[in-house]
ZAGUDO-467946 format. One record per atom (N, C-alpha, C): residue in one letter; z, x negated, y negated. Coordinates in steps of 0.1 Angstrom, whole numbers, plus 5000, padded with zeros to 4 digits. Example, Ala and Ser with C-alpha at 12.3 -4.5 7.8 and 13.67 -1.06 7.14 Angstrom:
<rs>
A507848685057;A507848775045;A507848685033;S507148725022;S507148635011;S507948715000;
</rs>
This chain:
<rs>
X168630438641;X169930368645;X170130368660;X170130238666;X170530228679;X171930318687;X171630358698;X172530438703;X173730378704;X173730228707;X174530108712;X175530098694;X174930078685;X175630108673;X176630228671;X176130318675;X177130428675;X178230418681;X178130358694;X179030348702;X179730248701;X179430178693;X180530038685;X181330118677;X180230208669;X181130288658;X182730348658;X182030428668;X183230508672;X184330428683;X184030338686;X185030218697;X185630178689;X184830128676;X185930068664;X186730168655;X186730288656;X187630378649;X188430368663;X188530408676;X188930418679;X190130318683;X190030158683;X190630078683;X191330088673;X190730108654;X191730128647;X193030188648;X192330308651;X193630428655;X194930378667;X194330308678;X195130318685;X196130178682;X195430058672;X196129978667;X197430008659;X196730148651;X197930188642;X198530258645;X198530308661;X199730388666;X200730318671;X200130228679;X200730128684;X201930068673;X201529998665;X202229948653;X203529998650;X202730138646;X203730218643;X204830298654;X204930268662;X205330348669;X206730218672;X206030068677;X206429928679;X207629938667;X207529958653;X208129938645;X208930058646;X208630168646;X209730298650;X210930288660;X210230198674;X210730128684;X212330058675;X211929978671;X212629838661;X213529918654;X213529988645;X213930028633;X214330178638;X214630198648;X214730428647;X215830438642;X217230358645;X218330418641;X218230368625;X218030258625;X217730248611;X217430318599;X216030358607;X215430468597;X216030598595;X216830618606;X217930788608;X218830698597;X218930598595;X220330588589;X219930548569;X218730548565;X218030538554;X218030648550;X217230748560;X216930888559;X218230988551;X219930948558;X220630988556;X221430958548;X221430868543;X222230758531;X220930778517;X219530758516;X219130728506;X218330838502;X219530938503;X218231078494;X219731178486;X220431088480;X221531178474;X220631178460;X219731148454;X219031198444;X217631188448;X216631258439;X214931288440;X214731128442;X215331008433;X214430878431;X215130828444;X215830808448;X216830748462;X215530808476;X215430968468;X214631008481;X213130928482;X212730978470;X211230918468;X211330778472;X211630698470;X212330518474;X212230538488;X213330598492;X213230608511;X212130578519;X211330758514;X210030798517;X208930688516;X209130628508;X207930498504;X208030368512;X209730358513;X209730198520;X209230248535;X209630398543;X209930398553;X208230408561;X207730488546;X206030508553;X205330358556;X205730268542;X205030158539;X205330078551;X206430068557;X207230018570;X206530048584;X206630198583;X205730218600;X204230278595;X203930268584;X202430258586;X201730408588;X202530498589;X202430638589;X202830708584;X202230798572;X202830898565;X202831008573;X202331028584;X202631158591;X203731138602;X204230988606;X205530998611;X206831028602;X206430978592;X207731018579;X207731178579;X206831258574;X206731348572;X207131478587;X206731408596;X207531488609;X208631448610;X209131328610;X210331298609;X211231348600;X210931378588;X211731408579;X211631598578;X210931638585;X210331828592;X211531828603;X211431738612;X212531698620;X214031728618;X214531628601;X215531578601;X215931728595;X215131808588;X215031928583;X215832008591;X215132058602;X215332128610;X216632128620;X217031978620;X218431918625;X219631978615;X218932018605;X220331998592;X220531878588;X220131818590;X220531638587;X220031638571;X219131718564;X218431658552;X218131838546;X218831818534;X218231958529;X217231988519;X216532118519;X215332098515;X214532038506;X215232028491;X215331938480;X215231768485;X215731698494;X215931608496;X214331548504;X214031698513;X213031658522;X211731648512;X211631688503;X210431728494;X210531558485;X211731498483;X211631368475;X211231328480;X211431318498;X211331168511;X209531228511;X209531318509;X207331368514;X207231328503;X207531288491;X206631258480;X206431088482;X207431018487;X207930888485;X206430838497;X206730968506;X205630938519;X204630878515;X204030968509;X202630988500;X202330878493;X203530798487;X202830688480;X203030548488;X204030578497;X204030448509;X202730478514;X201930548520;X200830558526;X199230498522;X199330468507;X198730388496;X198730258506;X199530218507;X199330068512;X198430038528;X197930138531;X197230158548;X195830078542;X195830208525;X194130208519;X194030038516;X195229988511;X194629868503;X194629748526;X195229748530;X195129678539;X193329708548;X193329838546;X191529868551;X190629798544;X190829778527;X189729738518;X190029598519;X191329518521;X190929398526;X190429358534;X190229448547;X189529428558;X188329418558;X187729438549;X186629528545;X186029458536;X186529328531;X186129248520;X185629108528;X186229078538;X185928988548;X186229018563;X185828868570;X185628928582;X187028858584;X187728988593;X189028898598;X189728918611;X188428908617;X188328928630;X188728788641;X188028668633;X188628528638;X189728548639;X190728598629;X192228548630;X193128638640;X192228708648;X193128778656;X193328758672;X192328718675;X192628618688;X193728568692;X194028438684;X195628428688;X196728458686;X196628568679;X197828718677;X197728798692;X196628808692;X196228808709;X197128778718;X197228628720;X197628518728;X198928538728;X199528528714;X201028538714;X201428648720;X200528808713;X201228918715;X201728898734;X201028848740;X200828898751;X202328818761;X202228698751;X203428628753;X204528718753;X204928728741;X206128838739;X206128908745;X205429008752;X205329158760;X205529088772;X205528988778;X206028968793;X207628908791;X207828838777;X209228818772;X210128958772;X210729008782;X211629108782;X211929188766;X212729078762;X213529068753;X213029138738;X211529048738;X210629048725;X209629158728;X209329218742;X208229318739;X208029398731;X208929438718;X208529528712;X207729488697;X208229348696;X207629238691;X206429248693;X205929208705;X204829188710;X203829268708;X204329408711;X203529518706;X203029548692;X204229538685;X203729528674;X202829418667;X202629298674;X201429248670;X200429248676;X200329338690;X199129388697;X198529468689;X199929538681;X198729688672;X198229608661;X198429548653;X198229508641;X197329428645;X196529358658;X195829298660;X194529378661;X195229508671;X194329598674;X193429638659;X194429668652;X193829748640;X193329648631;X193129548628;X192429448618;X191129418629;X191129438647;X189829398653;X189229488648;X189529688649;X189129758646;X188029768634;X188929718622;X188529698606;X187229578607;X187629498616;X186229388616;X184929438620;X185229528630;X184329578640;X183329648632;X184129708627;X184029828614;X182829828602;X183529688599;X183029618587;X181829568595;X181529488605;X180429428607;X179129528610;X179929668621;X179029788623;X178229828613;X178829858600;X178529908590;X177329868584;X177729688584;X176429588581;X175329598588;X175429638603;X174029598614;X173629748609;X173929858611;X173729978608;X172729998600;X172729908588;X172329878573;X171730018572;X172730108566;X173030258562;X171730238547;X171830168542;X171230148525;X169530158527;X168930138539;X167730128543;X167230248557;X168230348555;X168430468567;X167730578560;X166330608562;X166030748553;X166530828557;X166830898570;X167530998576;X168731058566;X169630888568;X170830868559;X170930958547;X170030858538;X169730828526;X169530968517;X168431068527;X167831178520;X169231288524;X169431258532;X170931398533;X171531368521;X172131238519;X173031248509;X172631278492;X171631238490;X170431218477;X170231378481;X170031468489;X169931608487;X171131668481;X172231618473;X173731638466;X173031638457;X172831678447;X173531638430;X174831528428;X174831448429;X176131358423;X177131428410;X176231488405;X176731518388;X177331658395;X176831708401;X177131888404;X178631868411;X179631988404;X180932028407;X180632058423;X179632148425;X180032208444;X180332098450;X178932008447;X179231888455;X180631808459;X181431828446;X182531748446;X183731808458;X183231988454;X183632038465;X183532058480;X182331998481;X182032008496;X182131918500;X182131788490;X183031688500;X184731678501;X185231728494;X186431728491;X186831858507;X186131918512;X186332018523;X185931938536;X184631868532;X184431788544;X185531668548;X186131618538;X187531508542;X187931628550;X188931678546;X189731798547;X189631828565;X188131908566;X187731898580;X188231818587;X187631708582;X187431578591;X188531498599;X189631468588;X191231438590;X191831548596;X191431738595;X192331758603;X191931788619;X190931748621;X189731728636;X190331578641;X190631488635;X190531358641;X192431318638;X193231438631;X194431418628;X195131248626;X193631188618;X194531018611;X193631018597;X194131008587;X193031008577;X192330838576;X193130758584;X193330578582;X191430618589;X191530728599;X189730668603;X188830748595;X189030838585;X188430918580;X188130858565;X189430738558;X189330678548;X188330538557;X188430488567;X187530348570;X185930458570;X185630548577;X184630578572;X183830618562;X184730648552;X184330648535;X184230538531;X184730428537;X184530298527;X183230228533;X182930258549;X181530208551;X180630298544;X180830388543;X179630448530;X179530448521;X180630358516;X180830388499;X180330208497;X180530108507;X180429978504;X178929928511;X178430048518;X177130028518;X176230038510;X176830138498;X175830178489;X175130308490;X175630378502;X174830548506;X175430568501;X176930598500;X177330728493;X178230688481;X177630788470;X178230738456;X179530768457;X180030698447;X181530658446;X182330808442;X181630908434;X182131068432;X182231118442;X181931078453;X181831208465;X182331108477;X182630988475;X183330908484;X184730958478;X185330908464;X186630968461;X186831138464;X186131208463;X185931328470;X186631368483;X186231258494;X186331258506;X188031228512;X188331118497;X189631078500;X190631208494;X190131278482;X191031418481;X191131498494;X190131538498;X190031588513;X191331578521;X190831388526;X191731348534;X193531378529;X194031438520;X194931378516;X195431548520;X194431668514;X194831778517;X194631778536;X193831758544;X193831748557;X195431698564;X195531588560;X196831518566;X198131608567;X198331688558;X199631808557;X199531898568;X198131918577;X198032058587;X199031978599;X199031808601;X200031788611;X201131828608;X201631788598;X203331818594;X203631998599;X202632028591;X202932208592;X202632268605;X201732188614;X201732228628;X203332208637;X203332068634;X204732008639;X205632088634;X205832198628;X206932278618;X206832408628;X206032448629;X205432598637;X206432658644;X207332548651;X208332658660;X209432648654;X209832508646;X210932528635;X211432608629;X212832588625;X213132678616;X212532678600;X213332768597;X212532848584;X212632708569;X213732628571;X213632508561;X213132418568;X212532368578;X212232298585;X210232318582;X209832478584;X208532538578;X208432478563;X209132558557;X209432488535;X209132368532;X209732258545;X209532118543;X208332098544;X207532128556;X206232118558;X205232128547;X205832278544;X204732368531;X204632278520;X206132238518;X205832168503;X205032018504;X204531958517;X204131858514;X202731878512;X202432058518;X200832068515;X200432118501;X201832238496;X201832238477;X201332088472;X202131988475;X202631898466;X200731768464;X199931848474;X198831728474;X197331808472;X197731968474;X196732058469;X197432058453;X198032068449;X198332068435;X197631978425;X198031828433;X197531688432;X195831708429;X195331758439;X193831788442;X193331838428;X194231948424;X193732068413;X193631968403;X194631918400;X194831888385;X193931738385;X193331678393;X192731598396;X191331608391;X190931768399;X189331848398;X189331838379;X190031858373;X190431888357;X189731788348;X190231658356;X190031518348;X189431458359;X188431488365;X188131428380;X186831288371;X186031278364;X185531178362;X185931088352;X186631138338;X187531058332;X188330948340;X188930998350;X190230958358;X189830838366;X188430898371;X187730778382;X186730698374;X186630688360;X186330598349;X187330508348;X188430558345;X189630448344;X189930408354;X190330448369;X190430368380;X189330228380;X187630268378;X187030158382;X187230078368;X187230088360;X187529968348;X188929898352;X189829968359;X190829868365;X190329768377;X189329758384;X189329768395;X187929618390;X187529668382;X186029558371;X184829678381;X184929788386;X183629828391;X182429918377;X181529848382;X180729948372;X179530038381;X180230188379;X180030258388;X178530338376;X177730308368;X176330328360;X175430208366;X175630098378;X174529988376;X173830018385;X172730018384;X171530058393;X171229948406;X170329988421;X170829938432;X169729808426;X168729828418;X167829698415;X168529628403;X169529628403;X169929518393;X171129398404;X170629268402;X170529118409;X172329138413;X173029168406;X174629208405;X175129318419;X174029398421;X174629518429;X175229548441;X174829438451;X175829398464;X177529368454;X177429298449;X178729188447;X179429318442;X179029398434;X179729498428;X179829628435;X178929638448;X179529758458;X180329688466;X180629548467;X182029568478;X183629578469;X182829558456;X184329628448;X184729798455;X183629848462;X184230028458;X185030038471;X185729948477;X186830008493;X187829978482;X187929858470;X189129858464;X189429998455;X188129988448;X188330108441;X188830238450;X188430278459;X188930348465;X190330428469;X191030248474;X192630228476;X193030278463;X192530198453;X193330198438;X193330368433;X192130408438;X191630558433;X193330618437;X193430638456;X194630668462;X195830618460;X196330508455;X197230458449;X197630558436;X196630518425;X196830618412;X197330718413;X196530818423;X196630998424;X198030978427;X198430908439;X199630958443;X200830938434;X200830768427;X202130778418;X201430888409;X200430918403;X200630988392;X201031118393;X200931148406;X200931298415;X202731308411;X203331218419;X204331228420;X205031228408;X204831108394;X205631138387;X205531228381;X204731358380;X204331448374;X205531548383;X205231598393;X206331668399;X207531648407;X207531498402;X209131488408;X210531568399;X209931608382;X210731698378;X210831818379;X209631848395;X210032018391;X209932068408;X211031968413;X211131948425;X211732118428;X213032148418;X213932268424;X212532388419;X211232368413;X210332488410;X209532498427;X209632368429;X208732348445;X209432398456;X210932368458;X211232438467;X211532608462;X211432648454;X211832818451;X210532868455;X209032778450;X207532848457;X207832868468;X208232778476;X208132738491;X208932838498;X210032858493;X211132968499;X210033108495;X209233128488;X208633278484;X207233258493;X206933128499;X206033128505;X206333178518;X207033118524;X207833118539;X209033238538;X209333318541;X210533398539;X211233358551;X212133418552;X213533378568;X212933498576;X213133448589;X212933518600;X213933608603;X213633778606;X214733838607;X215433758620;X217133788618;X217833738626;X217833758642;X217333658650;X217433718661;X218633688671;X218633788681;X219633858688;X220133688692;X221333648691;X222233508695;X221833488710;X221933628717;X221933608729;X220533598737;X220033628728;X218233568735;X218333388734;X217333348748;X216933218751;X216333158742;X216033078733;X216032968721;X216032868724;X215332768718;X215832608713;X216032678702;X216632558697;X216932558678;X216232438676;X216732338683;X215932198676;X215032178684;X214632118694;X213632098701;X212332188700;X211232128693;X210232178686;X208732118701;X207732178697;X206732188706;X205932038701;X206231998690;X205231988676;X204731878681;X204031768670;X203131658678;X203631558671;X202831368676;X203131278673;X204831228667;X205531268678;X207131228681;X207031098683;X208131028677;X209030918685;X209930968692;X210430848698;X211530838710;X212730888701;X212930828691;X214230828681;X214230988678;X213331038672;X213431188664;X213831248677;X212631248694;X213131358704;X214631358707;X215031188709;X216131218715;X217331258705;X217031248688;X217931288679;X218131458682;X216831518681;X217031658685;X217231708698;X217331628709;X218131658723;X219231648720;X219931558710;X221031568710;X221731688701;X220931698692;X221031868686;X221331968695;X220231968700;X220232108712;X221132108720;X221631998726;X222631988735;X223732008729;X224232008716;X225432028707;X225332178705;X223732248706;X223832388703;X224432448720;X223732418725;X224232458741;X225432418744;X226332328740;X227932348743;X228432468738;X228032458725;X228432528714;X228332698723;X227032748723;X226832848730;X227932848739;X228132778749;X229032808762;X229932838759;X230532728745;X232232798744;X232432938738;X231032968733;X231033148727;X231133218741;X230533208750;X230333208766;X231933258771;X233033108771;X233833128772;X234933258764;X234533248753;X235933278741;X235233478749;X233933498756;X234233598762;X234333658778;X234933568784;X235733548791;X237033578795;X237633508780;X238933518776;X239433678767;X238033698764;X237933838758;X238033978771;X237133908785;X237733988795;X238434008803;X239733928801;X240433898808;X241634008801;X241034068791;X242534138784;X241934288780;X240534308788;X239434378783;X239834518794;X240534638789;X240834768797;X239834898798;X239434888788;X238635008791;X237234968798;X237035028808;X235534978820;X234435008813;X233835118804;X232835078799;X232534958789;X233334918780;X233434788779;X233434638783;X233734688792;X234134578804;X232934528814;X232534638813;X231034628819;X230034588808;X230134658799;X228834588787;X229234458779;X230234398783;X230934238781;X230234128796;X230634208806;X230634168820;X228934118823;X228034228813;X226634198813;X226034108806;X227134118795;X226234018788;X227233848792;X227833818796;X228333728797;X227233628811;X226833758821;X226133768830;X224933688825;X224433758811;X223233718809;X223333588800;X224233518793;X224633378790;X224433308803;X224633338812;X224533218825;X223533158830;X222133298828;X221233248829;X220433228821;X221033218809;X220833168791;X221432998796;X222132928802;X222732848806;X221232758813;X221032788825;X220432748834;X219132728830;X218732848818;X217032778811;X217332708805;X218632658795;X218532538786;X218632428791;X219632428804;X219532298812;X217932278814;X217332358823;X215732338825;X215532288811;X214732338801;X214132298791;X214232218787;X215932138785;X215931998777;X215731898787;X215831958801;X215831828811;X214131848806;X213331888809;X212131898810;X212131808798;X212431828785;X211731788770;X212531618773;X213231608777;X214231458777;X213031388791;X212131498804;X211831388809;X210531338805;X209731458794;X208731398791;X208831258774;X209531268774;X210431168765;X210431038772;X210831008786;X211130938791;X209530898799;X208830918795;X207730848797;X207130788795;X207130778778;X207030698767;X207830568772;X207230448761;X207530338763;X209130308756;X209930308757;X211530268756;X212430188756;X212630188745;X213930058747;X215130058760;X215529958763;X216830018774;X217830108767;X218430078752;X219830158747;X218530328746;X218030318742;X217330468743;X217030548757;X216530488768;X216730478786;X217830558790;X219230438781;X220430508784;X220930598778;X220230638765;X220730768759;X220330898766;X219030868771;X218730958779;X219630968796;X219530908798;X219930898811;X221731018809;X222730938798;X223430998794;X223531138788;X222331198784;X222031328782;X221931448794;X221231378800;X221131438813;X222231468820;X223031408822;X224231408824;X224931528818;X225031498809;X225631618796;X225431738801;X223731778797;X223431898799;X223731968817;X223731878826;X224631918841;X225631978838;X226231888836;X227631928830;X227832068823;X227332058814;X227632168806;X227032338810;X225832278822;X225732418830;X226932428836;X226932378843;X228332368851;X229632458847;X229732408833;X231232528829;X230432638825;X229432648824;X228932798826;X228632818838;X228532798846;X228632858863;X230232878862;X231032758859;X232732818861;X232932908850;X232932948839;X233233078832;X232233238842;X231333238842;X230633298850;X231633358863;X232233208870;X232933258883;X233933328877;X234233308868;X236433378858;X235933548861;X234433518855;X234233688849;X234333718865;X233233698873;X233133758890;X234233778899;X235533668892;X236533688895;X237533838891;X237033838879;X237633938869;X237334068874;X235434108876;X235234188883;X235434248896;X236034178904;X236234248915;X237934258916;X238234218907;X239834288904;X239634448902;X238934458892;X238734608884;X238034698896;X236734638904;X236134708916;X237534718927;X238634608930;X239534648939;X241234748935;X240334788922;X241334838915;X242734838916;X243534688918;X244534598911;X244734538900;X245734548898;X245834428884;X246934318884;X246734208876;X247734168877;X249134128874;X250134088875;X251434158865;X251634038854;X252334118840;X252434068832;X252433918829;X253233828841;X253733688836;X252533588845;X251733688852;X249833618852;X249033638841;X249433758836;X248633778827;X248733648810;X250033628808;X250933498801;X250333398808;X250133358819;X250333248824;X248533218818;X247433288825;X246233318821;X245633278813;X246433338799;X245533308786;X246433188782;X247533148788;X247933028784;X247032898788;X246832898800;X245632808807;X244132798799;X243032968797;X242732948789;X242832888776;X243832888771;X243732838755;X244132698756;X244332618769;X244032488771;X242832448770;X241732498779;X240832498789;X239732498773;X240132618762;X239732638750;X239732548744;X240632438741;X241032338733;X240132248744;X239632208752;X239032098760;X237732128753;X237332238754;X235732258749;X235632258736;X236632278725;X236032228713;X236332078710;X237131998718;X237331868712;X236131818715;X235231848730;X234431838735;X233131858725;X233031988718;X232131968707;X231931878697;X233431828693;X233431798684;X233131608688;X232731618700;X232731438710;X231131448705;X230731558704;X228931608706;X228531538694;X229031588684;X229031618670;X228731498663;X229531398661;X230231288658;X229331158663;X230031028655;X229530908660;X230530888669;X230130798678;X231130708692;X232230648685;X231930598674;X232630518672;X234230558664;X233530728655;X234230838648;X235130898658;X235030928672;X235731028682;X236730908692;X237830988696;X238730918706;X238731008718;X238130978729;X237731018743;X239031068747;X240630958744;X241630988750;X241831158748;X241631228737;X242031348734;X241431408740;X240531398746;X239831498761;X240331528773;X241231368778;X241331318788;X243331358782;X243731368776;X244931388773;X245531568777;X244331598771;X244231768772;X243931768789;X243131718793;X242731738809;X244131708817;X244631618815;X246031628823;X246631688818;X246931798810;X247631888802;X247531998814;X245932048815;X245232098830;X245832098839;X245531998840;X245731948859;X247731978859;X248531908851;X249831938856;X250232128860;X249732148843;X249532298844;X249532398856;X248232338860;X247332448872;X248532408888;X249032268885;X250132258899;X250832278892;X251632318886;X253232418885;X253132548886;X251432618879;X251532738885;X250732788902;X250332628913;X250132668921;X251232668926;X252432578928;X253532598931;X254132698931;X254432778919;X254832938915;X254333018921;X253033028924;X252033168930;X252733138941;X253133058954;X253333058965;X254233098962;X255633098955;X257033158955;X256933288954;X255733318944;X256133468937;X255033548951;X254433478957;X253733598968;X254733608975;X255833508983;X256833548994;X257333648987;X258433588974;X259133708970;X258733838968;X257233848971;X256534008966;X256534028955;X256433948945;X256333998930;X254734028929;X253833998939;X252334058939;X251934058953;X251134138955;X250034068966;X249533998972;X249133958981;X248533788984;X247433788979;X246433928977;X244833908970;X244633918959;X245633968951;X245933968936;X246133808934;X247133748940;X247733608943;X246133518942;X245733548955;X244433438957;X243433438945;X243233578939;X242233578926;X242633548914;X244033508911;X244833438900;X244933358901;X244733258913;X244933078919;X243133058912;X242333188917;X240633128914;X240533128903;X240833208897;X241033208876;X241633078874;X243133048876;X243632898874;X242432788876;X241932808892;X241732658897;X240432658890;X239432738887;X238332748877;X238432688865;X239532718859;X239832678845;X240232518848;X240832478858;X241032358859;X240032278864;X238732308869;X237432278876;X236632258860;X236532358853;X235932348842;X236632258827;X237532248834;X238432118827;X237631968830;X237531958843;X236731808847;X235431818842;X234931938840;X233431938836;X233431898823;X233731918817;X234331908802;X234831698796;X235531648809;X235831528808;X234431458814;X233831548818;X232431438827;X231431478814;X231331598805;X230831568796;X231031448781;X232331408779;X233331318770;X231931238778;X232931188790;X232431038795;X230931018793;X230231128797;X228731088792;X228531028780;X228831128773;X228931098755;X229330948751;X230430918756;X230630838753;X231130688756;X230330728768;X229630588779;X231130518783;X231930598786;X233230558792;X234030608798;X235030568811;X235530688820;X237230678818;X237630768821;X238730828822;X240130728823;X239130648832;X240930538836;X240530428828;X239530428822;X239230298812;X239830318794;X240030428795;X240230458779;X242230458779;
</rs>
């Protein structure tokens, strides 16, 4: 075999692959809120879920974006575990439709018709408007040149006349069980080395439709692929949480299961597929019939994958609540760790993201990091009434160490939101991000101003003064404004745009602002009169004007959120 062949070979997987990321990714482009909004509406029962799972794989062309996506939606809270285990089963059988689009490829050449898919794509992609259009017929162009390329390689190769070939494979037993196993390990390898089974199934069909390799150990190859494909989901799960892991697991239960009960009835099963299919997998390579009847085996193939999966699934879509109780005894919960250690919760390490899933879980994380701050705060307010000094000090510490629990979350999401923004983007996603960023400033920000309350707080206690009762009233009255800004503020996080009213942010902030000038006014009266100090005075104006500083931070967080400012609402 020519060197020059090889290197078609592998050009043409590789163009497949990058066709079908492309695609998929074009169509994720198109459809993301959509698909968040399927995701979350069509899994109130196992058949709603499974339904989802199938249009959404069958839709972008990837069962391993569904399946991270929905490890994702896991991990978010957005989808609980029962729910996630229907949307992986539904995966599994949308993903059926990849095999039959290859074996059409594979049956002719359809390589002519892509040229001016070509032409147009390229149109659309300088069309502002349409580039995502465009793209997606660049991938689908990509990946049917791929399949031609494939299909023709396969031919010049002429695998059927390769002794090299020929004697590896004919060194199997066809009839022998190991065998079935060792190719069923070599898929397995193979998909989880090259992490796409779409190139791991096109190269089972050039072997199987050349005639090298028998059709037992070609379907073989596709069990393999089917257990391989689950190591992405479960890698993508790795830093997740503990139902976010279960989701994963059960999609690798749910196709090693498939595999077993498969091995049981494994040539009965693949008797009936090719009688559906008209292949007669007994006719010898010298009988006048034998070409016409091995380019039946890419269909047999799909059909093989098609079968397993619905049959897979109707089998244990009834014993969904048995699959998640394995999965919970597989995976146990992580003991609890300390709140106050540095974390993501959502923002995962994991692989093959969309734009839609990252910036859904930035916006997670940024909802956990408000959240944190106003725990942040509520001990602030806890030190402000806090007498005994060794307490006061081991509050003072750890409030200390939230701050710079603050300043790594800012880093990290700005980091995860800028490698996000590298990726190819719609403008409303550009601005989601752009608006995030924003957020998470902000939200440092009122942790530098609680931070200053406490530094303020402490050097009261080091100048060992205090201040008198109707500061102390006045104080926690401000706080429990300043309190009320930061959870409406969560709850701006939380919510759709369309669900939340901005004015109650900005209603509460001038609640502030009057606030903090009636009691700047007052401090000046009560220091002539001597009812305090002037440095007791000055460090009760910093506590005020802080809480009122962390008031605007709070409204610059609203406005981010929700793309509108203060004198507009």
């Amino acid at each position: 075999m020519s060197i020059w062949i090889f290197f078609r070979l592998i050009g043409a997987l590789a163009l497949l692959m990058f066709g079908m990321k492309t695609m998929s990714d074009s169509l994720q482009k198109m459809a993301g809120p959509q698909l968040r909004h399927v995701l979350g509406t069509m899994t109130t029962n196992r058949v709603t879920g499974i339904l989802s799972g199938t249009l959404i794989t069958a839709a972008v062309q990837s069962s391993t974006a569904t399946t991270v996506m929905t490890v994702s939606f896991v991990n978010a809270g957005l989808l609980t575990l029962a729910q996630a285990i229907s949307v992986i089963m539904g995966a599994n059988i949308g993903t059926t439709l990849t095999a039959w689009i290859m074996s059409a490829g594979f049956s002719f050449n359809i390589t002519d018709f892509v040229w001016l898919a070509f032409f147009i794509a390229i149109i659309l992609i300088y069309s502002k408007k349409r580039k995502i259009i465009g793209d997606f017929i660049f991938g689908i162009s990509f990946m049917f040149l791929g399949l031609g390329t494939l299909r023709q390689t396969g031919i010049d190769m002429d695998l059927a006349h390769n002794q090299p070939v020929l004697e590896f494979f004919s060194s199997f037993d066809p009839h022998s069980f190991q065998t079935t196993i060792t190719f069923l390990l070599i898929g397995s390898i193979l998909t989880m080395c090259v992490q796409s089974s779409a190139a791991v199934m096109a190269i089972t069909m050039i072997l199987c439709s050349t005639g090298v390799l028998p059709i037992y150990q070609g379907i073989a190859l596709v069990m393999g692929e089917n257990i391989g494909t689950t190591v992405t989901s479960n890698v993508a799960a790795l830093t997740a949480n503990t139902q976010a892991r279960r989701a994963a697991m059960a999609h690798m239960v749910f196709n090693i299961f498939g595999v077993l009960w498969i091995l049981c009835v494994f040539r009965p099963f693949i008797h009936l597929v090719c009688d559906w299919v008209g292949y007669d997998d007994m006719m010898e390579k010298t009988d006048p019939h034998f070409v016409a009847n091995a380019a039946k085996l890419s269909f047999v193939l799909a059909a093989f994958h098609t079968t397993f999966n619905l049959s897979n699934t109707f089998i244990l879509v009834w014993f969904i609540p048995q699959i998640e109780k394995l999965v919970c005894k597989i995976i146990r919960p992580k003991k609890n760790a300390d709140e106050d250690d540095f974390r993501l919760r959502f923002i995962q390490s994991g692989i093959m993201k969309t734009p839609e899933i990252s910036v859904l879980e930035a916006q997670k994380e940024i909802h956990s990091f408000a959240e944190r701050i106003q725990r942040m705060f509520g001990m602030v307010k806890e030190l402000l009434g806090e007498t005994n000094d060794d307490k006061f000090i081991k509050l003072y510490t750890r409030i200390e160490k939230y701050e710079g629990i603050s300043d790594s979350m800012e880093i990290e999401i700005a980091k995860y939101l800028d490698q996000v923004s590298d990726s190819h983007l719609s403008d409303e996603t550009k601005a989601k991000i752009r608006a995030m960023l924003r957020e998470i400033s902000e939200i440092e920000s009122i942790g530098d101003s609680c931070f200053n309350i406490a530094r303020t707080l402490n050097r009261r206690i080091r100048g060992k003064e205090d201040f008198i009762p109707s500061q102390y009233e006045h104080m926690h009255q401000m706080m429990e404004l300043t309190d009320n800004a930061l959870t409406q503020m969560n709850i701006t996080l939380v919510g759709h745009k369309v669900d939340n009213d901005a004015n109650l942010s900005f209603n509460i902030e001038n609640e502030i602002n009057n606030y903090r000038n009636q009691l700047k006014s007052q401090n000046i009266n009560d220091v002539n009169n001597h009812l305090y100090t002037y440095a007791i005075g000055t460090m009760y104006m910093d506590i005020i004007q802080e809480c009122e500083k962390l008031g605007d931070y709070v409204v610059n967080v609203v406005e981010a959120r929700m793309g509108v400012r203060q004198h507009e609402a």
